[in-house]
ZAMARGU-4260 file (C-alpha; in steps of 0.2 Angstrom, whole numbers, plus 5000, padded with zeros to 4 digits):
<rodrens>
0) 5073/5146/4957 | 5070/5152/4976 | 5054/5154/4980 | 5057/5167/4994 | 5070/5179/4981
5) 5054/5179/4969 | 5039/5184/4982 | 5050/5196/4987 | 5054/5202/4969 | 5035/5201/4966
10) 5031/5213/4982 | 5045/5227/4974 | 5033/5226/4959 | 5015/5226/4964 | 5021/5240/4978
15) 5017/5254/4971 | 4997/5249/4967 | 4997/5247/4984 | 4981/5256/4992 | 4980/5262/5009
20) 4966/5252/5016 | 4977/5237/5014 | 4984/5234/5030 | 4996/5220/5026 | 5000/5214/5008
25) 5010/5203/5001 | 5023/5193/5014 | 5011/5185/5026 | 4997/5171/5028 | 4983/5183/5019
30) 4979/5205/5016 | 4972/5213/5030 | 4961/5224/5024 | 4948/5239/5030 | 4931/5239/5018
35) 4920/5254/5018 | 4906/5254/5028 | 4893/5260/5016 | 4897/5250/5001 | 4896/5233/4996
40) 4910/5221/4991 | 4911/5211/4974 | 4920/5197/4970 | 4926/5189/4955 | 4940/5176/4950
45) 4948/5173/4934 | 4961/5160/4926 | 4972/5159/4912 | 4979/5145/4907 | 4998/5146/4894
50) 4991/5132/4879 | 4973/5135/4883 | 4970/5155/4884 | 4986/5159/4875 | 5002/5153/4867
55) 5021/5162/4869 | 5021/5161/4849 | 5007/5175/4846 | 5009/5186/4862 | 5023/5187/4878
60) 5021/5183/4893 | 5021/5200/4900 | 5004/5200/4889 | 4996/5186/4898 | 5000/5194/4913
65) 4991/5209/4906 | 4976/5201/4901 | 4974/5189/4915 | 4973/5206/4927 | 4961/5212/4914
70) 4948/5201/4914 | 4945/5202/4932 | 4944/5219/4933 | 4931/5219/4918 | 4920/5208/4928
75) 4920/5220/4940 | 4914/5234/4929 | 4903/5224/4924 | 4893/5223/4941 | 4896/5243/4945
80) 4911/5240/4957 | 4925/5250/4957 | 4941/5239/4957 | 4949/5238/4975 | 4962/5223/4975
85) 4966/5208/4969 | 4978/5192/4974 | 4987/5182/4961 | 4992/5164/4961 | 5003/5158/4948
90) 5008/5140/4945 | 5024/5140/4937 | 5033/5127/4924 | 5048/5118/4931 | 5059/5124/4917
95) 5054/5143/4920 | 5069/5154/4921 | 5062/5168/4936 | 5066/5183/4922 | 5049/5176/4914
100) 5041/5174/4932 | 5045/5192/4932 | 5040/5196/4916 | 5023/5187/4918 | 5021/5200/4934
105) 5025/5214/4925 | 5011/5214/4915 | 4999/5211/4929 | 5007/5225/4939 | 5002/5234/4925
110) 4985/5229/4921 | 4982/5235/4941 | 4988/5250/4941 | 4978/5254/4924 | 4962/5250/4933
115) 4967/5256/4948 | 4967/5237/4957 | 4978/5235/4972 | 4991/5217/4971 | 4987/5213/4991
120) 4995/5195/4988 | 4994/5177/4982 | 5004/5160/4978 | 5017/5154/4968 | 5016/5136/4965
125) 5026/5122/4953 | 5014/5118/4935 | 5014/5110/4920 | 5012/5126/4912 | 5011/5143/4917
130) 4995/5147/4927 | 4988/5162/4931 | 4973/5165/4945 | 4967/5179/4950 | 4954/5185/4962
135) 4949/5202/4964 | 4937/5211/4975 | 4929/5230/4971 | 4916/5239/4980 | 4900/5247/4973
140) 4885/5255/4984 | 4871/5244/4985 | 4859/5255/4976 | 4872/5252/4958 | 4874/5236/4958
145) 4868/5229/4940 | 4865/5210/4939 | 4863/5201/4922 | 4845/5198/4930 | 4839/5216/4929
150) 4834/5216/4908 | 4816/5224/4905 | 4805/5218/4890 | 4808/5234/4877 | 4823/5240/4885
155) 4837/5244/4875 | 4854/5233/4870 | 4868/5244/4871 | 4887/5241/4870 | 4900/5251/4875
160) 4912/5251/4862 | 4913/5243/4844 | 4918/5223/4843 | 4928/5212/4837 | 4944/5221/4836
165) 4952/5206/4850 | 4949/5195/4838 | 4954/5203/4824 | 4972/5205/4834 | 4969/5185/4835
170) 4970/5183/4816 | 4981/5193/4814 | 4996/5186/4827 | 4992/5169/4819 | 4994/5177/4801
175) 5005/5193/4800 | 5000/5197/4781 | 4980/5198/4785 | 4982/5216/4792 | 4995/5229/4790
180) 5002/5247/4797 | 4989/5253/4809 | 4978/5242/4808 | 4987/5230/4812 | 4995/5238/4827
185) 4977/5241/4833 | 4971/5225/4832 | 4985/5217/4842 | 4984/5231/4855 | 4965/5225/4857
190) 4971/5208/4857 | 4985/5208/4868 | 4979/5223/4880 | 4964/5224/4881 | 4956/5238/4893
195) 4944/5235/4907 | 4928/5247/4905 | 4928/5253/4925 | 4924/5271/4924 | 4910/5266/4911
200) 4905/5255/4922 | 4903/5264/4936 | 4896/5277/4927 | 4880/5266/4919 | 4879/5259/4936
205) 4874/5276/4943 | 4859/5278/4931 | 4843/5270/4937 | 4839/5267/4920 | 4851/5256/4919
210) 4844/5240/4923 | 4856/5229/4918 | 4876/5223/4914 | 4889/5211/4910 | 4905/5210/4901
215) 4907/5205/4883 | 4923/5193/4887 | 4915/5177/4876 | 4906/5187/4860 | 4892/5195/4860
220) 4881/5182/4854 | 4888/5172/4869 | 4886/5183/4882 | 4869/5192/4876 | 4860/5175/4877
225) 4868/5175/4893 | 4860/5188/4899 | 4843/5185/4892 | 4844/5169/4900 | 4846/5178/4915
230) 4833/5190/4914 | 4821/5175/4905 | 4819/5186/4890 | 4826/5185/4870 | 4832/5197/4860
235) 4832/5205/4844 | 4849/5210/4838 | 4848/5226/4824 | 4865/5231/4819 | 4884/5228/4827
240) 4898/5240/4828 | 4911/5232/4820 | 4930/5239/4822 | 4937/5245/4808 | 4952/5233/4810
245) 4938/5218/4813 | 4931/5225/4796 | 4945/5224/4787 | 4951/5206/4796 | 4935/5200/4791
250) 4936/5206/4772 | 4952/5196/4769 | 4946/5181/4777 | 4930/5182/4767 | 4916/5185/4781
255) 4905/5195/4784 | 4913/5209/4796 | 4897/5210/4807 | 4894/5191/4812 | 4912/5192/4812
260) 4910/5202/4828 | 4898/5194/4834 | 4908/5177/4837 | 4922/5187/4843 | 4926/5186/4862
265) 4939/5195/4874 | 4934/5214/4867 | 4928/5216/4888 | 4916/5230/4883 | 4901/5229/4892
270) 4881/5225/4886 | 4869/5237/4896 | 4850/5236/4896 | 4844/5254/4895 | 4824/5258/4897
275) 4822/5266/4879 | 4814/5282/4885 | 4831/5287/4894 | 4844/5280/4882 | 4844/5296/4870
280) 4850/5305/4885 | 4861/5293/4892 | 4872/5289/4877 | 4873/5307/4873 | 4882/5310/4893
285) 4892/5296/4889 | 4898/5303/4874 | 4902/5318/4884 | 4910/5309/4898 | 4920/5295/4888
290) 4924/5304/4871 | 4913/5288/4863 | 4898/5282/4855 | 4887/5271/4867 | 4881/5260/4855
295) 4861/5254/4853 | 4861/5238/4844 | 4845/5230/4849 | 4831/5226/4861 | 4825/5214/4874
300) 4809/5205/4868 | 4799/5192/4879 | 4800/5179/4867 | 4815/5168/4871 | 4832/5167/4860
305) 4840/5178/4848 | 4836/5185/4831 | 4848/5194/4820 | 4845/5199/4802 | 4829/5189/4803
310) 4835/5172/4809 | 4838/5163/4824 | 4857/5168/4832 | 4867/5154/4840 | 4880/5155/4850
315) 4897/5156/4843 | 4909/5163/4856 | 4921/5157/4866 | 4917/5142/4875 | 4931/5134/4889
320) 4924/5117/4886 | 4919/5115/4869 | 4928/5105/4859 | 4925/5119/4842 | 4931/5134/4850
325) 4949/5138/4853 | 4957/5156/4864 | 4975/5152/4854
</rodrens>
């Protein structure tokens, strides 16, 4: 495999997310690029790793690619940013045929383009297994940024999507009889490509009553108590939207389809914080805007933790290093 044959492969296929304010992409030392003067920048990085975050036997490579580019661009919704652009580095097996390398690309060329992210460059680099990192930069005027911080005693938990549909598409990859016709076809869509919330994003983050936000990427019960760490409050979860595939995943494997969601991860809808007086109106120009329910499905307390159903909610998301939890 030649190194120079396959950045230059790589530039054909990122070239046409290319933005105009990038000066100089992919081909020399780093981007140039020209930031706007009256917003601010956001970064984030991300990175998936092939027998850690997924396996060739439930999903291809081009799906990685896909999901790697995803996740990035979720974190950025999350903080209000508007995706800009992004450099990839890859580490790449020795016995990798550059059709794969290629393959792995095209997913993240695609990923880009769907939330609008620019490919400015990156690396290429020998791995024990394929290694995909990714950093990504958006912008977002400084009177929109939402932190995780920002959560007010009695405002209200909303999502922006139902959950649990990701890992609904995980259950069924590992199992092919748990979930059949569309169903199925949904879940592993959820599973495989998941979407990045941006133009939600962005559209929360306009709100001033919007006073905080994050990304659902490890479970809801993970990434809430997060966010009330964060903000030094608790919670009190009151009902879950629950995907119809995750319902029906959850039925066959005898769980119960809301705590089901709960635990699921890698849904990358996002968790607002809305002052309760203004979340009537906001959901309803959501709905309008989106064609979907913004979800209420608690509040912020002061009294620290998580209650759901009356009892105390533990984490039980994703987690890179526990030894309990797997993304496979």
């Amino acid at each position: 495999m030649n190194e120079d044959a396959i950045v230059t492969a790589i530039a054909e296929i990122a070239r046409s997310a290319h933005d105009r304010r990038i000066l100089l992409g992919i081909g020399d030392d780093a981007a140039l690029w020209q930031p706007s003067r009256s917003h601010r920048s956001a970064f984030t990085a991300d990175m998936l790793v092939e027998g850690v975050h997924f396996t060739r036997d439930l999903m291809s490579l081009e799906d990685a690619g896909w999901r790697a580019m995803a996740a990035n661009a979720s974190d950025l919704a999350a903080m209000g940013a508007r995706p800009v652009l992004a450099t990839v580095s890859l580490g790449v097996p020795e016995s990798a045929k550059p059709a794969e390398v290629l393959e792995l690309y095209r997913g993240i060329a695609a990923a880009a383009r769907a939330s609008r992210l620019s490919v400015a460059g990156g690396d290429l680099s020998r791995a024990p297994a394929f290694t995909i990192a990714i950093a990504a930069v958006g912008e977002v005027r400084a009177s929109n940024v939402k932190l995780r911080s920002g959560a007010r005693t009695g405002d209200v938990i909303a999502v922006t999507g139902e959950l649990g549909a990701s890992r609904a598409g995980l259950e069924a990859a590992k199992e092919p009889s748990l979930l059949a016709g569309d169903l199925r076809q949904r879940a592993l869509a959820a599973f495989r490509r998941p979407n990045a919330r941006c133009d939600e994003g962005r559209f929360l983050a306009a709100s001033r009553n919007v006073d905080a936000m994050m990304d659902c990427s490890d479970g809801l019960s993970t990434d809430l108590d997060r966010l009330c760490i964060a903000s030094r409050l608790g919670a009190c979860i009151r009902d879950v939207p629950v995907a119809e595939s995750a319902s029906a995943a959850a039925r066959a494997l005898g769980l119960d389809p809301q705590r089901f969601a709960l635990a699921g991860g890698e849904d990358f809808e996002l968790i607002a914080a809305i002052r309760p007086r203004a979340f009537k109106r906001l959901a309803a120009a959501f709905h309008a805007r989106f064609g979907r329910k913004l979800y209420a499905v608690g509040t912020f307390r002061a009294q620290p933790g998580i209650e759901y159903d009356g009892e105390p909610l533990a984490r039980e998301g994703w987690d890179h290093f526990a030894a309990s939890t797997s993304a496979l």
